[in-house]
DOKOL-130232 format. One record per residue (C-alpha): residue number from 0; x, y, z. Coordinates in pm, 1 decimal, always signed. Example, Ala and Ser with C-alpha at 12.3 -4.5 7.8 and 13.67 -1.06 7.14 Angstrom:
BEGIN
<i->0	px->+1230.0	py->-450.0	pz->+780.0>
<i->1	px->+1367.0	py->-106.0	pz->+714.0>
***
This chain:
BEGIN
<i->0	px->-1492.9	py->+1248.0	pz->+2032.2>
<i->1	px->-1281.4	py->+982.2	pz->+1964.6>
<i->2	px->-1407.6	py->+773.4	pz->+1642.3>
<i->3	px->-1135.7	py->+456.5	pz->+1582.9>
<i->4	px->-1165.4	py->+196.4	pz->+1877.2>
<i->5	px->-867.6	py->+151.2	pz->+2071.0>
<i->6	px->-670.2	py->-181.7	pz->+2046.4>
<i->7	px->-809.5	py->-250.2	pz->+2392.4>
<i->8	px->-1129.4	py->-167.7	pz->+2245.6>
<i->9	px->-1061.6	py->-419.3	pz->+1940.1>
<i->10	px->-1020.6	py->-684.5	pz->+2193.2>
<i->11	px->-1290.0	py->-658.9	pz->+2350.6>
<i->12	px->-1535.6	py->-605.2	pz->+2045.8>
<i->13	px->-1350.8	py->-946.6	pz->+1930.3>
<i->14	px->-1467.9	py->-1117.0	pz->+2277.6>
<i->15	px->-1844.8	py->-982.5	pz->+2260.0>
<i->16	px->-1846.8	py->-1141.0	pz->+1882.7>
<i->17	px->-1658.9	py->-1539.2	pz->+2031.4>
<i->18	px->-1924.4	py->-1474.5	pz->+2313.9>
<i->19	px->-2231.6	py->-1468.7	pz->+2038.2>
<i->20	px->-2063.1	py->-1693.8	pz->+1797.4>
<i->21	px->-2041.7	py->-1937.8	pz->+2078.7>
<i->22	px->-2373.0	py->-1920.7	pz->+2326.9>
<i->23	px->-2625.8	py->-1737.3	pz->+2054.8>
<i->24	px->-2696.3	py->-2046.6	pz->+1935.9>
<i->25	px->-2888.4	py->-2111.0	pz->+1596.7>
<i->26	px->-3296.5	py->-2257.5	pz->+1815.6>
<i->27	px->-3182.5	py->-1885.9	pz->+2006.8>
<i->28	px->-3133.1	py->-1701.6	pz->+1690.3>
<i->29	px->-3438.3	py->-1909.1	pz->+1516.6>
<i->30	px->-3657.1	py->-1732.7	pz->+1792.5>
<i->31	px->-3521.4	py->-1417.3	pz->+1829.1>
<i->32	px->-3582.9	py->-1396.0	pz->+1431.6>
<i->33	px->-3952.1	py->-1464.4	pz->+1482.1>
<i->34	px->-4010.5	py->-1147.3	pz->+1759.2>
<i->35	px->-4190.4	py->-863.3	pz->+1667.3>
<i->36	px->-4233.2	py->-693.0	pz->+1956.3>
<i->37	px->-4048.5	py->-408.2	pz->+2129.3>
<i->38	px->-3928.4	py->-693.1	pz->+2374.0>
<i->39	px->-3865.9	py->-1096.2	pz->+2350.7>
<i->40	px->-4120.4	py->-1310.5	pz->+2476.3>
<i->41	px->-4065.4	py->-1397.4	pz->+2839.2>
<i->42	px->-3991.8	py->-1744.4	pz->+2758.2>
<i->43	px->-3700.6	py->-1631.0	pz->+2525.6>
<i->44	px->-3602.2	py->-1335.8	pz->+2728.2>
<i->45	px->-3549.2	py->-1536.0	pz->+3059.0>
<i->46	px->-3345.8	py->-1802.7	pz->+2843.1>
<i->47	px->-3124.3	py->-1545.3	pz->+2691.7>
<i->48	px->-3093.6	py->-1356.2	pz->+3012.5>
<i->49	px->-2957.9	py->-1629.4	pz->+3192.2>
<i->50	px->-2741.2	py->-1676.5	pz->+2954.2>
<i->51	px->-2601.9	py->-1321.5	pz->+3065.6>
<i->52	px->-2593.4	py->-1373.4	pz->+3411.3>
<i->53	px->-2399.0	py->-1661.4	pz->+3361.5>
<i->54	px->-2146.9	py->-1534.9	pz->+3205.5>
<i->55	px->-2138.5	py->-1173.0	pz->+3468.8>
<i->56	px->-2264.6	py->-999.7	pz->+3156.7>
<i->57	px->-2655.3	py->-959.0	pz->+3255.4>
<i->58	px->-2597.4	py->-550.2	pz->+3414.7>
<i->59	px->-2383.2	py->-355.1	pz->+3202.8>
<i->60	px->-2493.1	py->-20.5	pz->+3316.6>
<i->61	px->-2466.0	py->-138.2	pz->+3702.6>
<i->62	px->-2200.1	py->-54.3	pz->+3948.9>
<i->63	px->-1946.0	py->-295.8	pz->+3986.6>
<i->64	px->-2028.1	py->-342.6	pz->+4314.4>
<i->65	px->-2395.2	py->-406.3	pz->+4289.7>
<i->66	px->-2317.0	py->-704.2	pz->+4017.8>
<i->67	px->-2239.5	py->-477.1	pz->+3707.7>
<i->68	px->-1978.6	py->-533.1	pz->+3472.2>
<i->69	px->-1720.2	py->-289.5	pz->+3539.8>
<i->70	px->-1688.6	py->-220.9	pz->+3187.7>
<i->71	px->-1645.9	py->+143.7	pz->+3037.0>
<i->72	px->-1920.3	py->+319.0	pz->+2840.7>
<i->73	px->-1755.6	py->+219.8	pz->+2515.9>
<i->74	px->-1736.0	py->-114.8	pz->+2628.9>
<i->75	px->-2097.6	py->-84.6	pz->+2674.3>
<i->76	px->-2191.7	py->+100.2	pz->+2363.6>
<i->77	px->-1966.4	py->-190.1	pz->+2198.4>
<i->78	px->-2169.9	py->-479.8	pz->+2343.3>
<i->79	px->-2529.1	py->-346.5	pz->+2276.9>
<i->80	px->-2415.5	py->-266.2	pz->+1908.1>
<i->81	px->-2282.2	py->-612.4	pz->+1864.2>
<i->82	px->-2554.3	py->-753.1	pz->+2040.1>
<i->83	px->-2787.4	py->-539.1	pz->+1784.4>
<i->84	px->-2617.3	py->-639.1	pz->+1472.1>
<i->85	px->-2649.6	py->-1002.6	pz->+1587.7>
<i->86	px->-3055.0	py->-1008.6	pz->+1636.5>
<i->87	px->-3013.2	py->-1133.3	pz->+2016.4>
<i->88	px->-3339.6	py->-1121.6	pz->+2195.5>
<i->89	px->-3395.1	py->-788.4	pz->+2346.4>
<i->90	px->-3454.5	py->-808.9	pz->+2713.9>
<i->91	px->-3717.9	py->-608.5	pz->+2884.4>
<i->92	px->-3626.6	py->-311.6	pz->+3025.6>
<i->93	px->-3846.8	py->-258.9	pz->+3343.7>
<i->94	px->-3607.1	py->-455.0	pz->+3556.7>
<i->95	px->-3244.3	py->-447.0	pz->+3495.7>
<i->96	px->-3268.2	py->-101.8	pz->+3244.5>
<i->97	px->-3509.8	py->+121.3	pz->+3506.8>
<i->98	px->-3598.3	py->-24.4	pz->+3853.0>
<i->99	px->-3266.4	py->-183.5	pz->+3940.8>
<i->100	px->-3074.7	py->+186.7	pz->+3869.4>
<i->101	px->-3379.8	py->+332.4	pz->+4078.1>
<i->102	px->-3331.6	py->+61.0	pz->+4379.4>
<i->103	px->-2968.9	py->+102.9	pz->+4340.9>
<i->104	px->-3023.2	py->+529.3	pz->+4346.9>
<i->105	px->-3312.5	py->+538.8	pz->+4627.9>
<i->106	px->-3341.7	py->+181.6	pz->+4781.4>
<i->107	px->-3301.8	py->+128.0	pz->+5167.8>
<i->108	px->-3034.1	py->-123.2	pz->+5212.9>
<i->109	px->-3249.6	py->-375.1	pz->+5268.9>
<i->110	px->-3387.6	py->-347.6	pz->+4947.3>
<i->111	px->-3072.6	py->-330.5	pz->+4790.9>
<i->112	px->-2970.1	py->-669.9	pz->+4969.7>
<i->113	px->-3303.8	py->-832.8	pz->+4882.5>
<i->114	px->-3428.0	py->-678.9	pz->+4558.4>
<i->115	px->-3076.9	py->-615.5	pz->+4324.0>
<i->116	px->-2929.3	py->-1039.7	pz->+4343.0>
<i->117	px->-3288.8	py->-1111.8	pz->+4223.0>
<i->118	px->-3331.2	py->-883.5	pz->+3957.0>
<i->119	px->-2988.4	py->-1005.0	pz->+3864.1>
<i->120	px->-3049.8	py->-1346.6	pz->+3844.8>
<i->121	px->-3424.8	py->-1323.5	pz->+3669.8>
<i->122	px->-3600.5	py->-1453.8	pz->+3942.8>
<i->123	px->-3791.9	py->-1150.6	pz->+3979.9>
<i->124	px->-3938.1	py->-1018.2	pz->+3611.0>
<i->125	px->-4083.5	py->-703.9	pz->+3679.9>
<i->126	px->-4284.2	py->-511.3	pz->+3467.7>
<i->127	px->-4421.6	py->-97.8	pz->+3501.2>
<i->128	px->-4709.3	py->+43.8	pz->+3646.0>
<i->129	px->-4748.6	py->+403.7	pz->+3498.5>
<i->130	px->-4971.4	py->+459.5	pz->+3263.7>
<i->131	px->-5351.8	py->+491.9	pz->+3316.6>
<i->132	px->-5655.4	py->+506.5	pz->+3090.4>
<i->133	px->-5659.8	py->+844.1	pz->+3215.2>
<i->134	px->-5304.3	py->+948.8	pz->+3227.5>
<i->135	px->-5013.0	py->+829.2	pz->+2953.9>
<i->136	px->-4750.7	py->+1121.8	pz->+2839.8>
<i->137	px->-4984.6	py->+1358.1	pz->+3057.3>
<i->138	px->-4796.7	py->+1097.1	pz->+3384.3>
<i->139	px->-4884.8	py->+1375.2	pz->+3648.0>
<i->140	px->-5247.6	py->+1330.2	pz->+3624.4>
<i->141	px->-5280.2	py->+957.5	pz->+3747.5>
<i->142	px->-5520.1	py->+827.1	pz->+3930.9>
<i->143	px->-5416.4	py->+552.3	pz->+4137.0>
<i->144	px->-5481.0	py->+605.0	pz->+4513.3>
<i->145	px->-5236.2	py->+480.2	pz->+4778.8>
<i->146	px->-5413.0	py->+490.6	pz->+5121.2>
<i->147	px->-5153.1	py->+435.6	pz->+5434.3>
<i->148	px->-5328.7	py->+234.4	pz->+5672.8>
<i->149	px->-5099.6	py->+121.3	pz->+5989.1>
<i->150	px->-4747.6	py->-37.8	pz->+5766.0>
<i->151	px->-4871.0	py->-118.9	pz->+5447.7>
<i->152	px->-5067.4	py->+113.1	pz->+5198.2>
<i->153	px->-5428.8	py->-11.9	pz->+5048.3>
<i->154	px->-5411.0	py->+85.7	pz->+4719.5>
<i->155	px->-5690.2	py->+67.4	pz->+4438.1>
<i->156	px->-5725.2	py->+207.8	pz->+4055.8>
<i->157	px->-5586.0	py->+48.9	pz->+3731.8>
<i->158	px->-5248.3	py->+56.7	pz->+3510.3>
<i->159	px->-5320.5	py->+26.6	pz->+3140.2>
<i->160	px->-5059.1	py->-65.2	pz->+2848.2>
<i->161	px->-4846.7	py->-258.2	pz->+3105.2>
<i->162	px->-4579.6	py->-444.8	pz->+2933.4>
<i->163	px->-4549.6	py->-789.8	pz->+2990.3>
<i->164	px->-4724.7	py->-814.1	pz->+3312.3>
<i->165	px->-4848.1	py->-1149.1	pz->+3206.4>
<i->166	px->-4446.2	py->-1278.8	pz->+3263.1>
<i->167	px->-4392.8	py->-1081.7	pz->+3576.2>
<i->168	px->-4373.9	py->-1149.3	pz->+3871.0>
<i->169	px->-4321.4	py->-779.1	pz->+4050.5>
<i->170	px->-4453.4	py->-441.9	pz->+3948.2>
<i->171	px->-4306.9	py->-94.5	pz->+4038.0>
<i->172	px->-4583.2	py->+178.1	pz->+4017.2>
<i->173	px->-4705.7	py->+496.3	pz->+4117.1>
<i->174	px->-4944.4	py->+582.9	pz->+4350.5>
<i->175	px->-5132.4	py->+914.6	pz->+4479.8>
<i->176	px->-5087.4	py->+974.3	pz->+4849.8>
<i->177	px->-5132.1	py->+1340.8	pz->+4885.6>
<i->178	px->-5330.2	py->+1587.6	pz->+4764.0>
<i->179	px->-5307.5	py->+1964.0	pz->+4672.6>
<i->180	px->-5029.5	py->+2211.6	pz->+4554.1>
<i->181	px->-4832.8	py->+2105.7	pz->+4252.4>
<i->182	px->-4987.8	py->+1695.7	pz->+4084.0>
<i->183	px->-4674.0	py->+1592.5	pz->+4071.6>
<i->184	px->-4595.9	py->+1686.2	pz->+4430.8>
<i->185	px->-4841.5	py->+1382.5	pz->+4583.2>
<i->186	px->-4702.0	py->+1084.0	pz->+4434.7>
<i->187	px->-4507.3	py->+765.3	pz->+4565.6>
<i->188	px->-4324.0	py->+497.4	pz->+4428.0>
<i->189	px->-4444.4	py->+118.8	pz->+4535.0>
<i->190	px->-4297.4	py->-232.6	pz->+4469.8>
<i->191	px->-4549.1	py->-497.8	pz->+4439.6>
<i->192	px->-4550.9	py->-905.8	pz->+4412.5>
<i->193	px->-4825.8	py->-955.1	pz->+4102.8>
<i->194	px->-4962.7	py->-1266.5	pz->+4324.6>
<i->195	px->-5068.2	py->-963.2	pz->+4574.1>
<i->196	px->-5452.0	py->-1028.5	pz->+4676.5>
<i->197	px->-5683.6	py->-797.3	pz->+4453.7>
<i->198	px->-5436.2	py->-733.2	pz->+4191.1>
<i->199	px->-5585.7	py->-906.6	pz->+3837.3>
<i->200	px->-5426.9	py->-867.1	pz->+3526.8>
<i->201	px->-5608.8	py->-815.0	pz->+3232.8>
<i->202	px->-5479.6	py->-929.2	pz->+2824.4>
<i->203	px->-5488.1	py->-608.9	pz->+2563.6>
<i->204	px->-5415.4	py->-799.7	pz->+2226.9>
<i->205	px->-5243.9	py->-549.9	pz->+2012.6>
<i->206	px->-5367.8	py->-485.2	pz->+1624.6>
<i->207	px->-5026.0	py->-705.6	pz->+1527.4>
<i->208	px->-5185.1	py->-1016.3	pz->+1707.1>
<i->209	px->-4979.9	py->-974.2	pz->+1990.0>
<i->210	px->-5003.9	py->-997.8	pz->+2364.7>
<i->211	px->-4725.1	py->-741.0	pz->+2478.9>
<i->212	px->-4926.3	py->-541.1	pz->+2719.1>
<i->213	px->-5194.1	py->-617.0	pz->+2963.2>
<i->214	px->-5448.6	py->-374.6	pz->+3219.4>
<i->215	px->-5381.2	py->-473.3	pz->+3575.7>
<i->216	px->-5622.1	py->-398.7	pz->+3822.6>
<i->217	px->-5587.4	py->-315.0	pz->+4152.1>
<i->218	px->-5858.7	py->-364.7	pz->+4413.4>
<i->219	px->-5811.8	py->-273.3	pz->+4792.5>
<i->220	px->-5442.3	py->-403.3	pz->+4724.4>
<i->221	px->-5208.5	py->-382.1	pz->+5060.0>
<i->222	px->-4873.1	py->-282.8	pz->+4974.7>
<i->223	px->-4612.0	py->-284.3	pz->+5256.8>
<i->224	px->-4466.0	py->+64.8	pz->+5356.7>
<i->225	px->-4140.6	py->-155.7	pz->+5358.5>
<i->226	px->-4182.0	py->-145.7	pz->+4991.7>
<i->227	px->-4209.8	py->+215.4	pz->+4926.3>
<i->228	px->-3882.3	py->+356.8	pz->+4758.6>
<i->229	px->-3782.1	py->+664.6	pz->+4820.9>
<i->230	px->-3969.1	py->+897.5	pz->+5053.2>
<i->231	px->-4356.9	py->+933.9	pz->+5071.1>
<i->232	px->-4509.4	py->+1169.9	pz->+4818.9>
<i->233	px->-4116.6	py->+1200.7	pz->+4648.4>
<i->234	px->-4179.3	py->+948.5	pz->+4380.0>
<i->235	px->-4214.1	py->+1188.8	pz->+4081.3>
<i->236	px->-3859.6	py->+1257.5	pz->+4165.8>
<i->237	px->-3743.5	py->+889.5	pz->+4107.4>
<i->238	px->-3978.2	py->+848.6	pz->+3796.8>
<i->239	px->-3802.3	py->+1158.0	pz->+3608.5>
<i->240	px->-3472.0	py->+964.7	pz->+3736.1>
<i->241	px->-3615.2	py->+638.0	pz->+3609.8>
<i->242	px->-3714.0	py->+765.6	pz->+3260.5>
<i->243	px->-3374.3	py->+894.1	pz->+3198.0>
<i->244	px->-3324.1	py->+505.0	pz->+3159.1>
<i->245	px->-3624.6	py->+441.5	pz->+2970.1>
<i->246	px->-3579.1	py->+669.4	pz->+2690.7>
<i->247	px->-3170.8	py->+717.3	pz->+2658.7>
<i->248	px->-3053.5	py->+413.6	pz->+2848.7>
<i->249	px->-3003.3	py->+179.5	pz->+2577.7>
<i->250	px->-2766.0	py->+181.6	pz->+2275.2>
<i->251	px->-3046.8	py->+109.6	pz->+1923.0>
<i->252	px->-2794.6	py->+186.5	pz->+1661.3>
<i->253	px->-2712.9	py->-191.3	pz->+1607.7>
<i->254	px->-3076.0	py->-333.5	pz->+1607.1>
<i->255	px->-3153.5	py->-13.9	pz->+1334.0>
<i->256	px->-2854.5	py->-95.3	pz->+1121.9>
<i->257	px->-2978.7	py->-492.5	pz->+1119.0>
<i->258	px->-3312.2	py->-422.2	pz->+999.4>
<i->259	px->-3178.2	py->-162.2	pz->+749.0>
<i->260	px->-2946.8	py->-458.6	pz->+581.7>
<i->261	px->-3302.3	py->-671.6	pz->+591.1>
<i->262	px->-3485.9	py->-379.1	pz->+411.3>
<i->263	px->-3156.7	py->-381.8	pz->+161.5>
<i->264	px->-3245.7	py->-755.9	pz->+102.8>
<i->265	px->-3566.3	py->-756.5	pz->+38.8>
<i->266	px->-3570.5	py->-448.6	pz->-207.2>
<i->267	px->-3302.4	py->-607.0	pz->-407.4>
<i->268	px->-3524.7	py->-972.4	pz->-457.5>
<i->269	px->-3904.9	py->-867.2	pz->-461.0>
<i->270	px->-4035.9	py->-795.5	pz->-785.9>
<i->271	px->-4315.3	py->-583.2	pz->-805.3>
<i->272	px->-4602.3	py->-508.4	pz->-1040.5>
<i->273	px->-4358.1	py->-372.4	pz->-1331.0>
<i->274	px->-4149.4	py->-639.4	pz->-1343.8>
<i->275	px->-3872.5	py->-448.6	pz->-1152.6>
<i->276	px->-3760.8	py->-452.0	pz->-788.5>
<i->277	px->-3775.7	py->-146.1	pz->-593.7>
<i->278	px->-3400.3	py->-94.2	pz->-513.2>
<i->279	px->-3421.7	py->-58.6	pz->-894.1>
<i->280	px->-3665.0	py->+261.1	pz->-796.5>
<i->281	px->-3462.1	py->+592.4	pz->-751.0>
<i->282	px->-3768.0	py->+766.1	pz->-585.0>
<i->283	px->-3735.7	py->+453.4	pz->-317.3>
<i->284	px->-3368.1	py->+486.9	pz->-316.8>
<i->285	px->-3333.8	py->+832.8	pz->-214.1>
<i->286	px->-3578.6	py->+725.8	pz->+102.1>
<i->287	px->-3336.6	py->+452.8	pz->+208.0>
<i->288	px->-3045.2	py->+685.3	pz->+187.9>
<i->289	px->-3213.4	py->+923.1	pz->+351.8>
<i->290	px->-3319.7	py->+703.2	pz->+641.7>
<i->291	px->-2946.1	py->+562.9	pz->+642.1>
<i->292	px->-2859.1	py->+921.0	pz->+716.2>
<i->293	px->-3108.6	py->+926.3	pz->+1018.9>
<i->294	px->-2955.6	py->+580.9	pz->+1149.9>
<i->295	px->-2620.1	py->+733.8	pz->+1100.9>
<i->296	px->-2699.8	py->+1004.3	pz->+1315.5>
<i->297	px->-2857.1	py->+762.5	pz->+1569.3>
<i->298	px->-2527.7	py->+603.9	pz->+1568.7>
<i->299	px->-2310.0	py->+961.6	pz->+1619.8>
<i->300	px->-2542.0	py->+1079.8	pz->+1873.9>
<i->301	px->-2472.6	py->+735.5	pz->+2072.2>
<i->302	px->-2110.1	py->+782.5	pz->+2060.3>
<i->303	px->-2137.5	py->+1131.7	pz->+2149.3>
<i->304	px->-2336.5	py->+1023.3	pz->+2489.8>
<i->305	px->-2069.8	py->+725.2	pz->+2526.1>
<i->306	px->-1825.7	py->+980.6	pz->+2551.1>
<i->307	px->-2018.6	py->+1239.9	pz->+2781.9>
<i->308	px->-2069.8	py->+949.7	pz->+3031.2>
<i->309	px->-1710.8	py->+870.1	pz->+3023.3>
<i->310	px->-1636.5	py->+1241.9	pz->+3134.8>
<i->311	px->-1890.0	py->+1133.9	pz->+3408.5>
<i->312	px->-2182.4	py->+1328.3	pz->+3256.4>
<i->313	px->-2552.8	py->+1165.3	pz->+3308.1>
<i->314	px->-2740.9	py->+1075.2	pz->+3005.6>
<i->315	px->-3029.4	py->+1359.0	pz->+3097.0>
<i->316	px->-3335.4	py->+1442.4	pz->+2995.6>
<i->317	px->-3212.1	py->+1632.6	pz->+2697.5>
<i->318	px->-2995.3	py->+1373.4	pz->+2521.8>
<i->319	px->-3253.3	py->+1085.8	pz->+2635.6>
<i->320	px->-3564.8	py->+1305.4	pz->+2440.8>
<i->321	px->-3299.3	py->+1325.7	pz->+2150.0>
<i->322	px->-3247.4	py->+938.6	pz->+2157.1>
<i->323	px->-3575.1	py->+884.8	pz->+2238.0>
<i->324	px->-3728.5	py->+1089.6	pz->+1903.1>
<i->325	px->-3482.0	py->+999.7	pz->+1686.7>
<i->326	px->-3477.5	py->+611.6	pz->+1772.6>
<i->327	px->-3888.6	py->+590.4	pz->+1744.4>
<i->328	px->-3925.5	py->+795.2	pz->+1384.3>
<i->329	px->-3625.8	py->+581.8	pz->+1226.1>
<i->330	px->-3786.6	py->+273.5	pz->+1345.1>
<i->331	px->-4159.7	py->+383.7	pz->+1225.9>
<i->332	px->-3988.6	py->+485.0	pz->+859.6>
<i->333	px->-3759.8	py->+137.6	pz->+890.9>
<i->334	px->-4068.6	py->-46.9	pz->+937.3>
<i->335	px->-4279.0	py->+154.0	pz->+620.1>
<i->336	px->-4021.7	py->+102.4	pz->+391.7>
<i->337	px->-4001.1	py->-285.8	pz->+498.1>
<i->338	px->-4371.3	py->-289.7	pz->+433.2>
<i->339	px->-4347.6	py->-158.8	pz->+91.4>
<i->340	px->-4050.4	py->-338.1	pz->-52.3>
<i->341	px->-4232.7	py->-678.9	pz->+28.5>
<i->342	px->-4494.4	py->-589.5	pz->-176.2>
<i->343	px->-4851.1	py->-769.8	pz->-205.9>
<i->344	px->-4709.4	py->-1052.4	pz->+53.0>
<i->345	px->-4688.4	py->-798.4	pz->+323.7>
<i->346	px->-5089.4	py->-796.1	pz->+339.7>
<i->347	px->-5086.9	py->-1149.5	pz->+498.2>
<i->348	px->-5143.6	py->-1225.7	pz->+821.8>
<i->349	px->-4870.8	py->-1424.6	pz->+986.2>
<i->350	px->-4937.3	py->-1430.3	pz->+1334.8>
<i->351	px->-4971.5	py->-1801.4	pz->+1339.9>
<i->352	px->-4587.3	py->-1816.8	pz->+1211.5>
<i->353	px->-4508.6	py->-1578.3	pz->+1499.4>
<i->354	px->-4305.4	py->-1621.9	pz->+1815.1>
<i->355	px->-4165.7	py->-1900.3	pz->+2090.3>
<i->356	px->-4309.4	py->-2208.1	pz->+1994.4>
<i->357	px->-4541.7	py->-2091.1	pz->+1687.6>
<i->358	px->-4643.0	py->-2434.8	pz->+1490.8>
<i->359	px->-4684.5	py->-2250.1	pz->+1132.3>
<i->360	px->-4535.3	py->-2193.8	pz->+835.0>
<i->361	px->-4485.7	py->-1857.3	pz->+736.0>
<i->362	px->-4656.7	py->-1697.3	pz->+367.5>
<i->363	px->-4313.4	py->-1643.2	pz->+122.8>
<i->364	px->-3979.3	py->-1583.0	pz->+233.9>
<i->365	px->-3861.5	py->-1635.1	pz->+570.1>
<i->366	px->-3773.8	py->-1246.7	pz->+572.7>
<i->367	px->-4149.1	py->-1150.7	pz->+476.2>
<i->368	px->-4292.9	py->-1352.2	pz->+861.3>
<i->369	px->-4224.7	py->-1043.2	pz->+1100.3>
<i->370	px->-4215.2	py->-682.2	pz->+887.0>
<i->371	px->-4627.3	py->-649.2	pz->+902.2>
<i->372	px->-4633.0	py->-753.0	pz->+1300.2>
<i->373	px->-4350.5	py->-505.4	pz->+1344.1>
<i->374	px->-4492.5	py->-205.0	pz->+1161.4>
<i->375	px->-4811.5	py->-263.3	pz->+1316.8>
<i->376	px->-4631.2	py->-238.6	pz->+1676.7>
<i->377	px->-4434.0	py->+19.4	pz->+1559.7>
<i->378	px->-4719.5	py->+255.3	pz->+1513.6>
<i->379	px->-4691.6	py->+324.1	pz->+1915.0>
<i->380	px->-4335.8	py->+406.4	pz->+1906.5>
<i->381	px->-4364.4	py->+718.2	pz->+1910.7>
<i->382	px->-4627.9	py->+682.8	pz->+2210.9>
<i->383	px->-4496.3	py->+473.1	pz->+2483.5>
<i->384	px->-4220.3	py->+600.9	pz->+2714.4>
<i->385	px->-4355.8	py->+945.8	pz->+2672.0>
<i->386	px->-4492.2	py->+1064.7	pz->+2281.0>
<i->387	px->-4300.3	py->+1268.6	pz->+2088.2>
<i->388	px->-4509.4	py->+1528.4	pz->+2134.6>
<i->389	px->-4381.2	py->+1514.1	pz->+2518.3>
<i->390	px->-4004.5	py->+1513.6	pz->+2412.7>
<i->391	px->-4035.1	py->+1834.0	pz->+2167.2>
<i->392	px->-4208.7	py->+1984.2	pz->+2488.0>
<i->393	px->-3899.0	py->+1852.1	pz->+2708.4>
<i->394	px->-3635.8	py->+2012.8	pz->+2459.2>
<i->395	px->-3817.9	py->+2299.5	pz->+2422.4>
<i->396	px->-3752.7	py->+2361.6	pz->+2803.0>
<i->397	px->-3444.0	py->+2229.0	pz->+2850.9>
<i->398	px->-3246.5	py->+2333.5	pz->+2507.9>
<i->399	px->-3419.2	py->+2658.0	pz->+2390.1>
<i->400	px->-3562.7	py->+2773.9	pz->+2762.2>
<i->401	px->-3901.8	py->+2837.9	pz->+2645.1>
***
């Protein structure tokens, strides 16, 4: 593995930093600032993703010839870090991170030529229909019937935890259509419009204050077969695809190593009950160094998929679990230590001072407005996208055979 960039590489890691210096502009970086969830708000992520698409920048991870970027993995790895280490908003991933690579993968041509130019410009926010209150990691045992009935499919049952269905505008789901043999064997992947008849969405306000992720209901809902991707009863096939995307698709080093300089900050300035601040705390120390050593390896571990994907090698489920374990714990222990360094001041409740448009002041610092929302949505890290009990089980298979 290479570890100096290139001077083609310097270049370009030069351009990505003009590019922010020029169009992340100080309302945009106000915002982002203000964000404690795993995503921007919709308002902030659509502004920031046009901003992308303007400048042919929006699908890094694309083909070239569906609208991405042409750039090489580095190049890649070099723009999310920059983009990390600069706070931009982070966009959702259901659209341009998971479907579009699955529409690109299994899409009909037609869905290609109708679904990929608006996914690339933002008119179509799309959000993910897995989960149920019945089935989460456990994703084979979902409920969800999909009933064919002449060319469309009538489908009823209920998504739970669905991320910002409240801003979409299009779902991608799955859907029982067949019964018997193996659970995973009867399921099918459907693209919806959320302004379908019989589909409600449903607010879950999260313990941070938040409204992230929604129910959505679906009640004698008539999907057209048109809008099936892949083949009938395949779609466990292109969710496994899908969630190679999910859980190893993005580059988190950057975003890690900016919150780790905020924790720096704060432990260096808040005094605590002895008079002392805790970077003044050896005991505390030895955690931050020790977490430092986990983001470090978060970094490595990137650079060592950049340069398996540049040999042409797939991220795969084994490197994406990796990613996927090591990414959640370092940013549940980020968010702890964040917590404790502020002190008494992280007990307050600043929701009101919280996201696009919040009319608030904020309780101390500007630094002390978002660590409490964030640990408090970081608790489900290690949850969503499959828990981590689900990726020791994955490695187990796939690294040790077992």
């Amino acid at each position: 593995m290479e570890v100096r960039l290139s001077e083609q590489e310097l270049v370009f890691e030069r351009e990505i930093r003009d590019f922010l210096d020029a169009r992340f502009t100080p309302d945009i970086r106000a915002a982002a600032a203000r964000q404690a969830g795993v995503f921007a708000e919709g308002e902030l992520a659509l502004r920031w993703h046009r901003i992308l698409y303007d400048q042919g920048w929006i699908a890094p991870t694309w083909p070239e010839e569906y609208g991405g970027t042409g750039w090489s993995p580095m190049q890649r790895y070099i723009f999310d870090r920059e983009c990390g280490l600069a706070g931009t908003p982070s966009l959702p991933a259901m659209g341009l991170q998971m479907c579009g690579p699955a529409i690109i993968a299994y899409g009909t041509q037609a869905q290609k030529d109708f679904f990929l130019p608006r996914l690339l410009s933002g008119e179509h926010y799309w959000c993910q229909g897995f989960s149920e209150p019945g089935a989460g990691s456990d994703l084979a045992s979902l409920g969800m019937r999909a009933v064919r009935d002449g060319d469309a499919y009538v489908v009823n049952g209920t998504k739970i935890w669905t991320t910002h269905a409240h801003h979409a505008n299009w779902i991608f789901l799955l859907a029982r259509t067949g019964g018997g043999g193996k659970p995973q064997a009867g399921i099918t992947f459907l693209l919806a419009p959320l302004d379908t008849r019989g589909i409600v969405i449903s607010p879950i306000i999260s313990m941070s204050g938040e409204h992230e992720v929604n129910s959505v209901f679906f009640d004698d809902v008539r999907i057209p077969a048109s809008n099936r991707l892949g083949e009938e009863n395949d779609g466990w096939t292109i969710a496994k695809y899908l969630l190679q995307f999910e859980r190893g698709g993005g580059m988190a080093s950057g975003r890690l190593t900016a919150s780790l300089g905020r924790l720096h900050e704060i432990a260096r300035q808040e005094v605590g009950d002895l008079g002392r601040t805790l970077w003044e705390d050896p005991t505390f120390r030895i955690r931050i160094a020790k977490l430092e050593t986990e983001i470090l390896a978060v970094d490595w571990t990137e650079r060592r998929t950049v340069t398996s994907q540049a040999a042409g090698s797939a991220v795969g489920d084994k490197m994406a679990s990796i990613l996927k374990l090591a990414v959640s714990e370092a940013t549940q222990e980020l968010s702890e230590l964040l917590m404790e360094a502020l002190g008494p001041v992280a007990w307050a409740d600043q929701c009101n001072a919280l996201g696009v448009g919040a009319n608030a002041d904020g309780i101390g610092p500007d630094y002390a407005i978002v660590p409490t929302a964030s640990y408090l949505n970081a608790r489900a890290a290690t949850i969503f996208g499959g828990s981590s009990e689900i990726q020791r089980n994955i490695l187990a298979r796939t690294v040790l055979g077992l």
